[in-house]
Backbone as numpy.savetxt, mean C-alpha at the origin, in Angstrom:
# Nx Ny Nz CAx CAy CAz Cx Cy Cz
-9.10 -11.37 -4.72 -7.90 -11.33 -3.92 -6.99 -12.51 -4.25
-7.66 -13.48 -4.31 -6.88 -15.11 -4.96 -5.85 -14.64 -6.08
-7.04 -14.36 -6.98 -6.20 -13.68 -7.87 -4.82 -12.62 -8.35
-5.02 -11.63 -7.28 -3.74 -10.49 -6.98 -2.60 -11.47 -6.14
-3.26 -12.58 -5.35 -2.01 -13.02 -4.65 -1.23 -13.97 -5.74
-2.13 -14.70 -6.67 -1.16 -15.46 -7.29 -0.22 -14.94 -8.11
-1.07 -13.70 -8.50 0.01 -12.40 -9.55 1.02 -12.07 -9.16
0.96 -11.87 -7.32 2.48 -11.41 -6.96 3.55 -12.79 -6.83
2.47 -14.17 -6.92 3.78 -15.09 -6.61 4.69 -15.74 -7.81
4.22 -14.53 -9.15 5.09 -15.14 -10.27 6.20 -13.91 -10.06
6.64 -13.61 -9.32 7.77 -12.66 -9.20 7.63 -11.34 -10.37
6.54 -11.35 -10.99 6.72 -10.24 -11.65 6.09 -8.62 -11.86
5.09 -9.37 -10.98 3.91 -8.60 -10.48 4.14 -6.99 -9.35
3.85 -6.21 -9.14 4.23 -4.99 -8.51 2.72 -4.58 -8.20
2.64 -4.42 -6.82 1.37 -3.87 -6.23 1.70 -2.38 -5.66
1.19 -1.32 -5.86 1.09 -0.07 -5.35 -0.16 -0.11 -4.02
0.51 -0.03 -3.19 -0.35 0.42 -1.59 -0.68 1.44 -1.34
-2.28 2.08 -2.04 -2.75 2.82 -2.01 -4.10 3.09 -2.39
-4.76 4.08 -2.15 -6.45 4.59 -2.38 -7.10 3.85 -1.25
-6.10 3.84 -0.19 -7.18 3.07 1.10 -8.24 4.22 1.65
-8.18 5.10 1.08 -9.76 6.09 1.16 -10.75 5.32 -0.12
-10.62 4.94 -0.80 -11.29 4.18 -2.14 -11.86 3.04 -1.45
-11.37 2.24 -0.99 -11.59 0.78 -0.62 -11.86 0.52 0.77
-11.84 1.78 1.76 -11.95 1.54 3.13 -14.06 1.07 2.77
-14.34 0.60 4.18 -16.06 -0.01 3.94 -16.44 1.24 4.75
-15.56 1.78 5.54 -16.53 3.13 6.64 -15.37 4.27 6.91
-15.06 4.98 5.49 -14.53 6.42 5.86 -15.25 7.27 6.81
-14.49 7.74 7.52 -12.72 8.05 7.56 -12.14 6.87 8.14
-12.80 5.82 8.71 -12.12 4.79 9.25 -11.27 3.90 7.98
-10.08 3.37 8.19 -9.11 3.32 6.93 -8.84 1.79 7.65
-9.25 1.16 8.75 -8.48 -0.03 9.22 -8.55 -1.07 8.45
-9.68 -1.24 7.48 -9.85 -2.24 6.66 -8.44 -2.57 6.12
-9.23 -0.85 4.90 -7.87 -0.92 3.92 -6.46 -1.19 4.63
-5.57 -0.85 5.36 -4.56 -0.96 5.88 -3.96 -2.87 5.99
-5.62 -3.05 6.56 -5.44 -4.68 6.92 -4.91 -5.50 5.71
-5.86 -4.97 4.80 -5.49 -5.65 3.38 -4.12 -5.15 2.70
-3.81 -3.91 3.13 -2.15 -3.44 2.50 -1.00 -4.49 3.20
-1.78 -4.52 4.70 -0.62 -5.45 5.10 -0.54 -6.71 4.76
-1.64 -7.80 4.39 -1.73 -9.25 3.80 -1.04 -8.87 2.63
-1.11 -8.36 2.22 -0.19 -8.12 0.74 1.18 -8.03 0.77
2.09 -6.38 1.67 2.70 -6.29 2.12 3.72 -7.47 3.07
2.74 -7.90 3.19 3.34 -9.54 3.98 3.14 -10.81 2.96
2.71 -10.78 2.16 2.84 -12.31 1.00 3.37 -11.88 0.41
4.05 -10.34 -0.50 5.25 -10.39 -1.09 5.86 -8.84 -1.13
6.75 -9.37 0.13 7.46 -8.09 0.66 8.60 -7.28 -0.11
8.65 -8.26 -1.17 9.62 -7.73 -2.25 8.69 -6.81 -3.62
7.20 -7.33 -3.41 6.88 -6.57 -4.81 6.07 -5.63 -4.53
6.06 -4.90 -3.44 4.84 -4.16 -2.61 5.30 -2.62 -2.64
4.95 -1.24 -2.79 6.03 0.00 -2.92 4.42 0.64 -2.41
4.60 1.58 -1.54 3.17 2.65 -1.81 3.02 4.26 -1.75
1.86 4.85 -1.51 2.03 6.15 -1.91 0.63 6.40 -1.20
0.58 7.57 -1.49 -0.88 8.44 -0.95 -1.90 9.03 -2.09
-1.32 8.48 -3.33 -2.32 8.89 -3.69 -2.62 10.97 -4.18
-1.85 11.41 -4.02 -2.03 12.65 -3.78 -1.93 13.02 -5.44
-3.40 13.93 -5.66 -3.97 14.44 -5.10 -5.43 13.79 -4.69
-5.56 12.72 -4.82 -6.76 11.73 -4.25 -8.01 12.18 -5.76
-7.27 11.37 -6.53 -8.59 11.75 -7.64 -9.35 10.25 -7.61
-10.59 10.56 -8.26 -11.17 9.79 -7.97 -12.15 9.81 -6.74
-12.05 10.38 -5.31 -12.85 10.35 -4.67 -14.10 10.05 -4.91
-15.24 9.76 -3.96 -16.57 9.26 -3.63 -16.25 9.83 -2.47
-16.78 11.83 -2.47 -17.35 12.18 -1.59 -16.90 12.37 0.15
-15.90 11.46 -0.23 -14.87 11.52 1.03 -13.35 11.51 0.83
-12.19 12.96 1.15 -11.47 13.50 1.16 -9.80 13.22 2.14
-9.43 11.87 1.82 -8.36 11.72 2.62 -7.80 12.72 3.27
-6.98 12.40 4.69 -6.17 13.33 5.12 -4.74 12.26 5.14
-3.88 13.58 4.14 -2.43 12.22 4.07 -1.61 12.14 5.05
-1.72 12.91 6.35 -1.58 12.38 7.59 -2.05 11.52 7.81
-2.98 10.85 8.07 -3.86 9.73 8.21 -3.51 8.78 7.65
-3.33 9.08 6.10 -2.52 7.93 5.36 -1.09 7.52 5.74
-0.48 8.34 6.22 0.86 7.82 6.31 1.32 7.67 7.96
0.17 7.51 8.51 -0.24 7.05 9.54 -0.47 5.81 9.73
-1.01 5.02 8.68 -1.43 4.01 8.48 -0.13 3.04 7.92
1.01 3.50 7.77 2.35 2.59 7.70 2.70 2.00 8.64
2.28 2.57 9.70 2.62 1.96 11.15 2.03 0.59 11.17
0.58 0.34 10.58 0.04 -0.67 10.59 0.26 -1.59 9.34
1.07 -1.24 8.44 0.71 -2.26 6.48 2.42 -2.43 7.07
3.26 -1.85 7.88 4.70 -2.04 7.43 5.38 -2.13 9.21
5.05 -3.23 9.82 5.23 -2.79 11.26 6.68 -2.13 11.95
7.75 -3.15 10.64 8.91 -3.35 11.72 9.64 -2.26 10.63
10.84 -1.57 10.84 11.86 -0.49 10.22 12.35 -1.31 8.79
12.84 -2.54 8.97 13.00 -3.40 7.46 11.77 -3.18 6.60
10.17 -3.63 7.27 9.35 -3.53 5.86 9.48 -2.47 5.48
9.26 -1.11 6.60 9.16 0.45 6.46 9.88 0.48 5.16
11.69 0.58 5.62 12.39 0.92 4.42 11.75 -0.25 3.15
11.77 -1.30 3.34 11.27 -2.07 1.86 10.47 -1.34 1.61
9.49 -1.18 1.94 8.30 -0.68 0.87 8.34 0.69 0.66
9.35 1.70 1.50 9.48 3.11 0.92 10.22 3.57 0.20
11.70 2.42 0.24 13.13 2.93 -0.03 13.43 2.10 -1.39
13.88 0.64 -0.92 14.25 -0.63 -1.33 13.64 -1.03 -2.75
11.82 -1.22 -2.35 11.36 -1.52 -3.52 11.35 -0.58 -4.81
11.22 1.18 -4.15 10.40 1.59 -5.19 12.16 1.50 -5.91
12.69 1.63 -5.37 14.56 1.97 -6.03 14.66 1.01 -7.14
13.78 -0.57 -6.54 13.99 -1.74 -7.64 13.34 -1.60 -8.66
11.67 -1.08 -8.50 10.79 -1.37 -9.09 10.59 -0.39 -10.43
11.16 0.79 -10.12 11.29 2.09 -11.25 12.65 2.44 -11.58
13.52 1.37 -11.14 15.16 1.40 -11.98 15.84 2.87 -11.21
15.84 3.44 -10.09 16.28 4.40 -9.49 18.35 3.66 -9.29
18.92 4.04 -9.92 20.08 3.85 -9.87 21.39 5.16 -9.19
């Protein structure tokens, strides 16, 4: 984690917020992952963009519901500014959407 944070503090770095079915410790429970989207989401609110993942490849046996996932914005993005940053703002910066 040391590591991913110092990556985002050279400004060049871009984290995708996602596969919190991958990384949660007790699916279907996702609070972990979320916790950790938001420490991220919050140390660099400019390089953070996310997604669901769809169609969830990769699984281990347990099958996101992307309701659930995008359920979980409420908690990685609290206030309407991060919301739009990390749905609107970044990805517009981050993949040259002009």
């Amino acid at each position: 984690m040391t590591a991913l944070l110092r990556l985002l503090d050279t400004g060049t770095v871009w984290v995708k917020l996602s596969g919190a079915d991958r990384i949660a410790t007790a699916p279907p429970d996702l609070a972990d992952s979320a916790a950790l989207a938001r420490l991220l989401a919050e140390h660099a609110p400019e390089r953070v963009v996310w997604g669901t993942d769809f169609p969830h490849p990769n699984t281990h046996g347990f099958m996101p519901d992307d309701g659930h996932l995008v359920d979980l914005l409420a908690d990685i993005a609290p206030s309407p500014q991060a919301l739009r940053r990390l749905l609107v703002t970044n990805p517009a910066q981050c993949f040259d959407f002009a």
